[in-house]
C-alpha positions in Angstrom: 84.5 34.7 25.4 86.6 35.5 28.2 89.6 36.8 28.1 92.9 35.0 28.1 95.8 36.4 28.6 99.0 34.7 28.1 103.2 35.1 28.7 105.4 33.5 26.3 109.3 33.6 27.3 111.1 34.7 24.5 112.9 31.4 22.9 115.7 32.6 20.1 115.4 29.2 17.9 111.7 29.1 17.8 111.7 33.0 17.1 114.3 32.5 14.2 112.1 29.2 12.9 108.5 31.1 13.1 110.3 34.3 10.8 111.6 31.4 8.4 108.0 30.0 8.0 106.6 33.3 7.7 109.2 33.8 5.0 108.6 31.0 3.5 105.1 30.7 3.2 104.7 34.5 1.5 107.8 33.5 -0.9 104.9 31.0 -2.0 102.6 33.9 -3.1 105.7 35.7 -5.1 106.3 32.5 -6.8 103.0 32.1 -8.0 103.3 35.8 -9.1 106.4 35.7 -10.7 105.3 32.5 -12.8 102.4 34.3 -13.9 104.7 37.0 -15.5 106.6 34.8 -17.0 103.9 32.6 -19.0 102.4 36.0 -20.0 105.6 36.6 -20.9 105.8 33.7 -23.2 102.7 33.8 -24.5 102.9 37.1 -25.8 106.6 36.0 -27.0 104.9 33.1 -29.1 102.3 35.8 -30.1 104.4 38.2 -31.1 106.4 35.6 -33.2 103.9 34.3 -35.0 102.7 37.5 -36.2 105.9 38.8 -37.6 106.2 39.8 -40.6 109.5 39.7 -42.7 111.1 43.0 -42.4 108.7 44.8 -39.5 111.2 46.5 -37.2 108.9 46.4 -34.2 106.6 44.0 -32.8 104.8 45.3 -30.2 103.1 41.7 -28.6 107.4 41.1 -28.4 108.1 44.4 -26.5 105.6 43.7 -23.8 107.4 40.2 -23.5 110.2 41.7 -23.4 108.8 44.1 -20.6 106.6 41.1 -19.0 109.9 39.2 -18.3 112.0 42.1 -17.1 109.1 43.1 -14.4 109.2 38.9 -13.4 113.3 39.4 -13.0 112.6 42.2 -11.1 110.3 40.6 -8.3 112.4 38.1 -8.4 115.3 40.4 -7.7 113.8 42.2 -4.9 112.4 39.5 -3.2 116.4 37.9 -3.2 117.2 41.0 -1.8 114.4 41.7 0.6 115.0 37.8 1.8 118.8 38.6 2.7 118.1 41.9 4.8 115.0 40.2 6.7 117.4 37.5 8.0 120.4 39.9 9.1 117.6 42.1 10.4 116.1 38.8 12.2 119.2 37.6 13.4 119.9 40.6 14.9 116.8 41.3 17.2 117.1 37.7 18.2 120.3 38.4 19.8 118.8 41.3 21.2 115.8 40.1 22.9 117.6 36.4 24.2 120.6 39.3 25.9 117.2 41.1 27.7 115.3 37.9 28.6 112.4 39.3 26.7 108.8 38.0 27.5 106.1 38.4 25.4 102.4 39.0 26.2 99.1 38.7 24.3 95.7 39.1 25.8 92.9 37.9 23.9 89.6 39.6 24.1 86.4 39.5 22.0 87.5 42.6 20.5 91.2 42.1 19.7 94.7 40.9 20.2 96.8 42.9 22.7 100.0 42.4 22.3 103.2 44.0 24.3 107.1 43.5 25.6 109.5 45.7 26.8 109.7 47.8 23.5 106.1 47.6 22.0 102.6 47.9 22.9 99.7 47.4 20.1 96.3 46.2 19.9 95.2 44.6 17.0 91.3 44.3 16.2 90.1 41.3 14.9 88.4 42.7 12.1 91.6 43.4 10.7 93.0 39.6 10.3 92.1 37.9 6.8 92.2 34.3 7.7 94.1 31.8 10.1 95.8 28.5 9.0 98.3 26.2 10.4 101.2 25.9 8.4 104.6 23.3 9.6 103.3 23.3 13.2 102.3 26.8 13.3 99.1 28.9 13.8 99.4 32.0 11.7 97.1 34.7 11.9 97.1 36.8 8.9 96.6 40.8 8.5 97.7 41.3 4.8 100.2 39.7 2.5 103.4 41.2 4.0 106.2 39.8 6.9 104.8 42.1 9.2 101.0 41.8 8.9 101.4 38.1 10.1 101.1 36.9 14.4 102.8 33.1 14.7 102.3 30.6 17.6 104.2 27.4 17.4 101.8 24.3 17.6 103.4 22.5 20.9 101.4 19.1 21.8 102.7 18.8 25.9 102.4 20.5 28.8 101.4 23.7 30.1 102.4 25.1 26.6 100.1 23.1 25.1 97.0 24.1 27.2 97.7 27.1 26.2 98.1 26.5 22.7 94.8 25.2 22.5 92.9 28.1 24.8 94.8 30.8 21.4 93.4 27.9 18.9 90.3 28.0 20.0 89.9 31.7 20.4 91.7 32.0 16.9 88.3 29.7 15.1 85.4 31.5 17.1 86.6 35.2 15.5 88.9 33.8 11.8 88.3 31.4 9.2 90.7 29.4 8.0 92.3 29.2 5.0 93.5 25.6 3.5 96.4 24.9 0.9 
């Protein structure tokens, strides 16, 4: 394909909006994993108490409840955590980038995403990215399972925003598959 290269203004309420759907769509995943420690958790609990016996002073199927449910607190915990820095942290480089009138440019080739602005430079191959979807009126490109392994272009339907939308979109499907849910 040929290569399209393309400027996008920084806009500080769509910057703010794409971090909170990336957020929210990976606090997805750590749900699913945190339930999963918790019915372990409760199976090994109902295990554990069937299979008592009067006077045993240690049950191990109830210890590794015990430790199931701690490690499910503790996801939980981090994630809180994690989730409260990433928005100070957010907040924060939106202020800086809308002070410098940031513009951000990606060039799409057969072989990669470029991507720079007045701070960064990086290429990105496409054999790296899992998957694509679209996800609350965003593409999402994915690299891995983490905030910063994920590229975000808001879905806009008019306009010369839209054209070029639709020229990413379309270079996103010839080189990813997408991923439903």
């Amino acid at each position: 394909m040929e290569t399209l290269r393309i400027e996008i203004p920084f806009k500080k309420q769509e910057f703010l909006e794409s971090q909170k759907i990336k957020w929210n769509y990976l606090w997805k995943n750590y749900i699913l994993k945190i339930m999963v420690w918790l019915i372990a958790a409760i199976l090994l609990l109902i295990v554990g108490l069937l299979v008592r016996k009067d006077g045993e002073p240690y049950n191990v199927f109830m210890f590794i409840s015990a430790l199931f449910l701690l490690n499910a607190i503790l996801l939980w915990q981090s994630n809180f955590f994690s989730h409260r820095n990433q928005v100070k942290q957010t907040k924060k480089f939106a202020e800086k980038y809308e002070s410098i009138g940031m513009i951000n440019v990606y060039e799409f080739t057969d072989d990669s995403i470029k991507y720079w602005d007045y701070e960064k430079h990086f290429k990105l191959n496409w054999d790296i990215f899992q998957y694509y979807t679209i996800y609350k009126g965003y593409l999402i490109l994915f690299a891995g399972e983490m905030l910063v392994d994920i590229l975000t272009f808001k879905l806009v339907e008019t306009g010369d925003e839209a054209i070029q939308y639709n020229k990413i979109l379309d270079f996103v499907k010839n080189k990813l598959r997408p991923k439903h849910f």
